[in-house]
C-alpha positions in Angstrom: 24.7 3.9 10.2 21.7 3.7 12.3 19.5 7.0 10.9 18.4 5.1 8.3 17.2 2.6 10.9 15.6 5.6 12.9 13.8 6.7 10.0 12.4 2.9 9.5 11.2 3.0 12.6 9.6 6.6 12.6 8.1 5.7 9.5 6.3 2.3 11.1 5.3 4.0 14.1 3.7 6.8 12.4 1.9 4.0 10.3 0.7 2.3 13.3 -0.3 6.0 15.3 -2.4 6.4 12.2 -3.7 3.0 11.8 -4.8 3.4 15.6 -6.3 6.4 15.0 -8.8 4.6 12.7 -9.2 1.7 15.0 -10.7 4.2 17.9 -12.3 6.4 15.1 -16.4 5.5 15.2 -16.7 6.9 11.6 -14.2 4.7 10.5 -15.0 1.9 12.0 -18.7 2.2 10.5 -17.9 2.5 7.4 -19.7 6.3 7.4 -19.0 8.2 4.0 -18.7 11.7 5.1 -15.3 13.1 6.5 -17.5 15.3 8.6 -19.1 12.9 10.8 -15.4 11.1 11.3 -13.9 12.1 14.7 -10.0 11.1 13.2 -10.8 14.1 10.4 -12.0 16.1 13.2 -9.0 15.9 15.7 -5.7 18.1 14.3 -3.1 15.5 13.8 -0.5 16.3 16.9 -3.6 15.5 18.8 -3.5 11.8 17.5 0.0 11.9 17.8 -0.3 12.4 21.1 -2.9 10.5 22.0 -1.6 7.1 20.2 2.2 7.8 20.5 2.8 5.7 23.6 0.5 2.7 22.8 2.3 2.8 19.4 5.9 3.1 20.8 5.1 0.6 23.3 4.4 -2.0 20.8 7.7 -1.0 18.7 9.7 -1.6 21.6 7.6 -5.3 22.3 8.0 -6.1 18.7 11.8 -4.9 18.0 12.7 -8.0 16.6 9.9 -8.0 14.0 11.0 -4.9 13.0 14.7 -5.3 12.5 13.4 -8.5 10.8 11.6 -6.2 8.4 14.1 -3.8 7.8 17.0 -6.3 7.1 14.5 -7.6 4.5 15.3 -4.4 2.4 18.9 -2.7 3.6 22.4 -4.7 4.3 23.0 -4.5 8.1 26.1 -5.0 10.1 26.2 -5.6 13.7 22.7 -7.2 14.6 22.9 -6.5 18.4 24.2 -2.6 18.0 21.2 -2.0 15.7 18.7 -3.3 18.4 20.5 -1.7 20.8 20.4 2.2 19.3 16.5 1.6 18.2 15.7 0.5 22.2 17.3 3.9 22.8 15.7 5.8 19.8 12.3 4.5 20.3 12.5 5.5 24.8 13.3 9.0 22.9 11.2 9.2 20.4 8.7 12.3 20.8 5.5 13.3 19.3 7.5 16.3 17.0 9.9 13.4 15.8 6.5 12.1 13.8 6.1 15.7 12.2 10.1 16.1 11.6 10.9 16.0 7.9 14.4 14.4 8.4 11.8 11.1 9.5 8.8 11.6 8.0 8.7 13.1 3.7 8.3 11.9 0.4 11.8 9.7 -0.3 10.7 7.6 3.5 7.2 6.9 2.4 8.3 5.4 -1.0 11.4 3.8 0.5 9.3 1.9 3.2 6.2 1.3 1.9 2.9 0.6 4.4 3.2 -2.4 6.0 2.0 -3.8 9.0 3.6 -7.5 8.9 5.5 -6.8 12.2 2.5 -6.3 14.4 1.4 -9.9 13.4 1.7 -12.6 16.1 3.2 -14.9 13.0 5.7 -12.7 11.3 8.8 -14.6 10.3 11.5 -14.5 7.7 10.3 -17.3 5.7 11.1 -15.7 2.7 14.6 -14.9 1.1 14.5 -11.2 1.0 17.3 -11.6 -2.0 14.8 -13.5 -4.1 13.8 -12.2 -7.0 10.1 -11.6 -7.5 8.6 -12.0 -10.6 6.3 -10.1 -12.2 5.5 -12.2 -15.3 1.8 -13.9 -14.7 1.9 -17.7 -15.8 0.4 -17.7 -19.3 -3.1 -19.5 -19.7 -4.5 -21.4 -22.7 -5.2 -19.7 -25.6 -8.8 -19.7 -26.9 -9.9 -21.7 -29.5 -11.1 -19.7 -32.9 -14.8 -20.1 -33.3 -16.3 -21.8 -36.4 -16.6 -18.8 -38.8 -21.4 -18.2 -39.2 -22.5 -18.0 -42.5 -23.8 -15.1 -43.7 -27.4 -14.7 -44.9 -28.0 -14.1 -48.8 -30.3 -12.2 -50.4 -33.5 -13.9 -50.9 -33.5 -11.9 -54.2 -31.1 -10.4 -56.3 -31.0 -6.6 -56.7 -30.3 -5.0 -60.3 -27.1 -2.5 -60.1 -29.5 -0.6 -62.2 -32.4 0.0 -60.5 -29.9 0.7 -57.6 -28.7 4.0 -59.5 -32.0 5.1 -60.8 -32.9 5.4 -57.0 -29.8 7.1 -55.9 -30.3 9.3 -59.3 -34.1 10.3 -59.9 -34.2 11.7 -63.3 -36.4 14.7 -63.3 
């Protein structure tokens, strides 16, 4: 009942080690072009793991509500308070190799929880009805008129079919 919930919340810590990573990087943060001069290409990933992990689980655990906010958008949930309750729990344990563990972190928990930050905002709310459905169809905008049709130019003078063929067929 709660792994999914585990692997939410791996997946949006992971997202927020990585978007911290960038924050501190000065590459990033200049805007430079090559990877080499980047110190967040530089460092091996369990180093930024480590080195963000805490500020990033730290914030999880200040922003719990957001979260569980976020996921309920998305996946039925039963007992509010036990959720909240387990992820307190699972986030005080979560560990650096929990980041790196396929059960949390592969290609089905990306997709399934697509990159979003919304939770670390100071106005995140459930405004929206997470059951509504979103539409994809763009509103329709006037058509455009048809343009006058031009005139053509005629010939100023008119060319005999004749001498047409006698150019195309020079008689020896």
């Amino acid at each position: 009942m709660f792994a999914r919930f585990n692997v939410f919340l791996v997946v949006k810590v992971a997202e927020r080690v990585q978007q911290l990573s960038r924050e501190k990087c000065s590459g990033c943060v200049n805007g430079l072009v090559i990877d080499q001069l980047h110190a967040c290409m530089q460092t091996t990933l369990e180093i930024k793991i480590k080195m963000f992990l805490p500020k990033a689980k730290k914030e999880a655990l200040e922003r719990l509500e957001c979260l569980f906010n976020l996921y309920k958008q998305t996946n039925w949930v039963g007992e509010e308070r036990l959720f909240i309750e387990s992820a307190e729990h699972f986030l005080n344990d979560l560990e650096a190799q929990h980041l790196s563990d396929r059960r949390f972190i592969n290609e089905d928990s990306v997709v399934e929880h697509p990159f979003n930050l919304t939770w670390l905002t100071n106005d995140f709310s459930m405004k929206e009805d997470p059951l509504a459905p979103i539409s994809t169809v763009e509103p329709m905008t006037k058509p455009v008129k048809p343009t006058k049709p031009t005139r053509s130019r005629k010939r100023s003078k008119k060319v005999n079919e004749e001498s047409e063929l006698v150019e195309f067929n020079p008689q020896p």
